[in-house]
N, C-alpha and C positions, 0 to 999 in steps of 0.2 A: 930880191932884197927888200924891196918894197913892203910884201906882203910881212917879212919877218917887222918889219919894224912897227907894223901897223897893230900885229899881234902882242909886241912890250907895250907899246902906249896903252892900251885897255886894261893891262895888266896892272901899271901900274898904282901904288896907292894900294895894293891889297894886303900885301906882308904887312904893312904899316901897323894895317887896322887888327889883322892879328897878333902882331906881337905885342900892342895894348893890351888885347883879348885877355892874353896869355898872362900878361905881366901882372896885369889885377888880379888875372883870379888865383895867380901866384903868391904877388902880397897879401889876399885877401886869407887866406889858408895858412902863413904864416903868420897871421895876426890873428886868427882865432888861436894858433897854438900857442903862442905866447901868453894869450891873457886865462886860456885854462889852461899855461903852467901856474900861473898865478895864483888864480884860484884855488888847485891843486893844493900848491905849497901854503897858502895861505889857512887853508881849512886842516891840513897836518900838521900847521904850527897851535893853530887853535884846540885842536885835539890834544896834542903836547901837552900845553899849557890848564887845560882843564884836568888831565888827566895829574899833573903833579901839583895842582890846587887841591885838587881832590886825596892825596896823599897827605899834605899837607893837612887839609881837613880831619882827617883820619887820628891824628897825631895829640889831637886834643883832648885827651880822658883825663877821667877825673884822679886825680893820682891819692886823693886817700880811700875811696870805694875799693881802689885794686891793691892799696895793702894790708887794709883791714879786711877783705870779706875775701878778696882772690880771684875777682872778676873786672871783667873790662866794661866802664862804662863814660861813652860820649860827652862831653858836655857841648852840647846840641848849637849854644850861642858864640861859644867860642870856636867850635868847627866852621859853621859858616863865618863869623869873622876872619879868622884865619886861610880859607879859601879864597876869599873874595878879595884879601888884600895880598894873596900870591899874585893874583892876574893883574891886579891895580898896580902892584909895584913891577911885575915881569915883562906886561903887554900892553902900551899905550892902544887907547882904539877900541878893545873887548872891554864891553860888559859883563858881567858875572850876575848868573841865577843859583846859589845853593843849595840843597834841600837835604836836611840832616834826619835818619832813620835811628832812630835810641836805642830799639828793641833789635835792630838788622845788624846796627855795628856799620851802617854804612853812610858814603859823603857821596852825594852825586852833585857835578858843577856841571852845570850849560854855560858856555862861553859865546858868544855872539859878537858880532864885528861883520863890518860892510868892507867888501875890494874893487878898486878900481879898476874897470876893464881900458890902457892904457893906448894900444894900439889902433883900435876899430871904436873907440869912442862910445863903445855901449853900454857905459851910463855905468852903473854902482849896483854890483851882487850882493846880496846878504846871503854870511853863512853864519851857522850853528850847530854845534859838536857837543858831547855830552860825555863826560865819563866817569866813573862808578870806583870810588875804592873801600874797602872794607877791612874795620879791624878784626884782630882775632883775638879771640875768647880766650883768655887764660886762666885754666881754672889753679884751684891752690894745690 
């Protein structure tokens, strides 16, 4: 009996130290998935949101060029105003970059915005998404 009991006292204190082990590297693996869900969602809302800025952009032609001549044509200042202030008024947080193509018929917005990594304290990611719409040409 002796001997059994001499063998627990060494023993013990050891489960202890690994079910800390365990437990961190536990929480540590659920807190990177949570914060790159974050990111994740965060960069597919930013996508979103550029991509129907950029629609919105699209939206801006010049409406006497297309019914006097039968063509589609941009107006360049009011596309990017009108992209820029879809994100302003839809997404607190994003910045807007727009760039209006005349001769393409096309709106591309960069949307940019920083997320908080909320669980593991790693500080503030920047992202930025970009996307593309384009009018179509109607001839007479």
């Amino acid at each position: 009996m002796r001997g059994a009991r001499r063998g627990r006292r060494q023993d013990r204190g050891s489960v202890s130290v690994w079910t800390v082990g365990i437990s961190l590297a536990v929480f540590t693996v659920i807190g990177f998935t949570l914060d790159a869900g974050r990111v994740l969602r965060a960069r597919s809302d930013a996508y979103g949101t550029a991509a129907a800025a950029a629609r919105r952009g699209v939206q801006q032609i010049d409406l006497r060029v297309e019914v006097g001549e039968g063509r589609t044509v941009l107006l360049p200042d009011a596309a990017r105003d009108a992209a820029c202030a879809y994100v302003r008024e839809h997404n607190a947080g994003y910045t807007c970059r727009a760039d209006v193509d005349v001769n393409a018929l096309t709106v591309t917005v960069t949307v940019e915005g920083d997320v908080k990594g909320h669980m593991l304290g790693i500080g503030t990611l920047h992202i930025d998404t970009t996307a593309t719409a384009e009018a179509v040409q109607v001839g007479p």
